[in-house]
N, C-alpha and C positions, 0 to 999 in steps of 0.2 A: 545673850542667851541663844547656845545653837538648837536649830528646832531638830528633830529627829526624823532622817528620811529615811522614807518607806523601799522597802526590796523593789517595790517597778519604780520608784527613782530612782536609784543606785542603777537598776536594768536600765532607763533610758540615758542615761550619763553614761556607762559604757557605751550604748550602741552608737549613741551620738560620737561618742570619742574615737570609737575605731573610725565613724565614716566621718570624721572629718582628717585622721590620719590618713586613708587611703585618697582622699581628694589629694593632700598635700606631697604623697608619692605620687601619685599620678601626675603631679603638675612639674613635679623636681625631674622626673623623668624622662615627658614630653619631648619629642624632639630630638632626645638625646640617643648620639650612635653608640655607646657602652652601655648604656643604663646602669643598674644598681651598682657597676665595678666604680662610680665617680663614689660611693659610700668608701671606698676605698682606696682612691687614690690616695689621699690627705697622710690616713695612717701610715699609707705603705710608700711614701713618699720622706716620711717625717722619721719612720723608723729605718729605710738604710740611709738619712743622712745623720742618724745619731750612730748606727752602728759602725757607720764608718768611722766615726772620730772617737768611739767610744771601745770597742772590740779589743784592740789592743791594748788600753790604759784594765780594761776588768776582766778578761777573757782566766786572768789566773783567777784573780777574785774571786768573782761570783759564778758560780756552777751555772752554767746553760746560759749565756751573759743573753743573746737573742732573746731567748723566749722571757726572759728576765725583763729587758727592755717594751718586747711588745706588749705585755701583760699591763706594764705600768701604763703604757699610753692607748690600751683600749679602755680601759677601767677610766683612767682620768679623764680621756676624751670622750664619754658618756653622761659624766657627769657633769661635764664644759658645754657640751654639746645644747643640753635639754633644760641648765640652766639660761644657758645665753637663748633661747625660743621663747623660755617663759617668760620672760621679761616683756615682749612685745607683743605675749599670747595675747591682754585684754587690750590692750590698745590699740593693735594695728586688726580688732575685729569693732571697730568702733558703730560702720553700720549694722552690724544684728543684733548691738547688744541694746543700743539707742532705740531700736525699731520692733526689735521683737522680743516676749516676755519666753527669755529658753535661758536653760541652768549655761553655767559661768564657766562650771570647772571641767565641762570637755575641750574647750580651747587649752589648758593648761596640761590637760592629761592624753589631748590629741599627741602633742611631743613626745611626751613619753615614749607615748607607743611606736614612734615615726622610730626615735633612736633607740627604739629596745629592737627594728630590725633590722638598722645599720649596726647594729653590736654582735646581733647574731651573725651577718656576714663576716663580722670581724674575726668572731669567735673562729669558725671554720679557719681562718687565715692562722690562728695560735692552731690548732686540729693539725693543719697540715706542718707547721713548724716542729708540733712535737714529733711528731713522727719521723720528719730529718732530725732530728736530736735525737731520738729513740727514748723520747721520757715514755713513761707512764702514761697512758690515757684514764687510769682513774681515777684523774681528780675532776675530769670532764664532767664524771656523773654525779660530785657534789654541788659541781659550780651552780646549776641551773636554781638550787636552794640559797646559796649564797645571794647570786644575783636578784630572787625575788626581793632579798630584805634592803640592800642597795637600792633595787628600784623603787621602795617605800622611804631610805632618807632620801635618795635624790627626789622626788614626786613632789616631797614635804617642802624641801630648796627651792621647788619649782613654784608651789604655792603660794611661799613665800615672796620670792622675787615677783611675779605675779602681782602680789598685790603691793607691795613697793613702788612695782613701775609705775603703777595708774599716778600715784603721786608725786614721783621723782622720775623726770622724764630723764635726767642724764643719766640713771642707772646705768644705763647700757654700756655707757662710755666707761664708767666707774668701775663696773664690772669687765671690760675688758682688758681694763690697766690692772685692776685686782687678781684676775683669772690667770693672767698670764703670770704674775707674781708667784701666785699660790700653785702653779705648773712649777716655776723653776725652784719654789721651795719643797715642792713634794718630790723625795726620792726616785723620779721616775728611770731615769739614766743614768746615775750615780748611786752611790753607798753614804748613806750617812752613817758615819762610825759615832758609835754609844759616847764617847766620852765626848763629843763634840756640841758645839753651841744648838748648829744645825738640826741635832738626832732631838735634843730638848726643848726644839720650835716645836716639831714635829709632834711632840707629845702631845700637844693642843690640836693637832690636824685631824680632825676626823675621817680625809681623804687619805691620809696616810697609813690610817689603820685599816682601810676597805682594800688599796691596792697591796699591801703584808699579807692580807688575808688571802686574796684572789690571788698572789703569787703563792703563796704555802698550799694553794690546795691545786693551782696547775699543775706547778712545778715538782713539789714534792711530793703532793698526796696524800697530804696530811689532811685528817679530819682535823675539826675547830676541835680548840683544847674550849675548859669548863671557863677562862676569862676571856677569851674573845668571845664567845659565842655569844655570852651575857651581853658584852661592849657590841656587837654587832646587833643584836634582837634590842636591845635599848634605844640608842641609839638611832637605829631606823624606828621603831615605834614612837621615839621622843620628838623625832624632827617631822617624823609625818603630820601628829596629832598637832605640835606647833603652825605647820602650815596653810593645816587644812582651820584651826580654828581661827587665825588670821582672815584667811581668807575669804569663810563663813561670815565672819563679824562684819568685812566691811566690801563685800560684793552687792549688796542693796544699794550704795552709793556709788558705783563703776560707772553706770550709766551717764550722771551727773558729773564725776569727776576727769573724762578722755573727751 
């Protein structure tokens, strides 16, 4: 049975969350002669060596094949990102949870928020590509709604994985032979054509229908039709409420079990 928290615990669960995201920027950054541009090398590292070998095989294909590509892998690398943290959110905070009696779920939502601002620098990086491509910039002013519901299934994943680590210490491993699977099976640099084995994995992929989505409304500018929007508000509401009731259930035991 989950108990019902009160508006000042919801308040202090965010504030705790931002200020433990802002310690974990401050510490990633430390030192560092670029600062926040290392949020960016990774992508923009990974997207001209796909585009190199990719540009020419879909530049007929797929209209605006660049902003095509980077879309898939801010979008996926968000989700990669914040799930691979949460996994080691309860356990590698072992002394404060052992030692002192403070809620669970800002170590998990601290990530969140850490990758919802390496996304937004991301974001500006697709800003300045549309504009060499000369798309549209109004699907810029949907995305921000899109991505709230995104960041409610990833949160949910993160929950999740969360409370799996405490008891499956290889997750991590598992999940980064899985992660990287579930990269090369989601459409991110390629086309999966309809009649293919490939497009009918996919159907199952709920990351597949977040980056279709987040490319239709860069790219094109298409508002959600009336079946995504449903598959996208579900979806994120279903995986959240799984997460967070997981996690409720058995974060009384965290202490005892890292």
């Amino acid at each position: 049975m989950i108990r019902k928290i009160s508006p000042d615990e919801i308040k202090h669960i965010l504030y705790l969350s931002l200020s433990l995201a802002k310690v974990r920027f401050k510490l990633r950054n430390e030192g560092s002669f670029i600062g926040i541009f290392w949020y960016l090398l990774e992508p923009l590292l990974t997207f001209a060596i796909l585009l190199l070998f990719g540009h020419a095989l879909y530049q007929n294909i797929i209209p605006h094949y660049p902003l095509y590509l980077l879309v898939g892998l801010v979008v996926f690398n968000f989700f990669l990102a914040a799930t691979n943290f949460s996994i080691k959110a309860i356990t590698s905070n072992e002394s404060f949870i052992k030692s002192m009696d403070i809620a669970k779920e800002p170590f998990v939502i601290a990530g969140l928020i850490q990758y919802s601002f390496s996304h937004a620098c991301e974001i500006v990086l697709l800003l300045f590509l549309a504009l060499c491509l000369k798309v549209p910039l109004t699907g810029f002013l949907v995305y921000p709604l899109f991505f709230l519901f995104f960041s409610l299934f990833v949160l949910g994943c993160s929950f999740l994985f969360a409370t799996i680590g405490v008891y499956i210490k290889d997750l991590s491993n598992v999940w980064a032979v899985l992660g990287r699977l579930l990269w090369f099976a989601t459409p991110i640099f390629y086309v999966a054509p309809k009649e293919g084995a490939l497009y009918l994995i996919n159907l199952f992929n709920p990351i597949f229908y977040f980056v279709s989505t987040a490319r239709a409304i860069i790219i094109n500018g298409q508002t959600l039709d009336l079946g995504t929007t449903v598959f996208v508000v579900l979806s994120s509401v279903l995986m959240f409420f799984l997460g967070l009731f997981s996690f409720s259930i058995r974060k009384k035991d965290f202490a005892s079990r890292i």
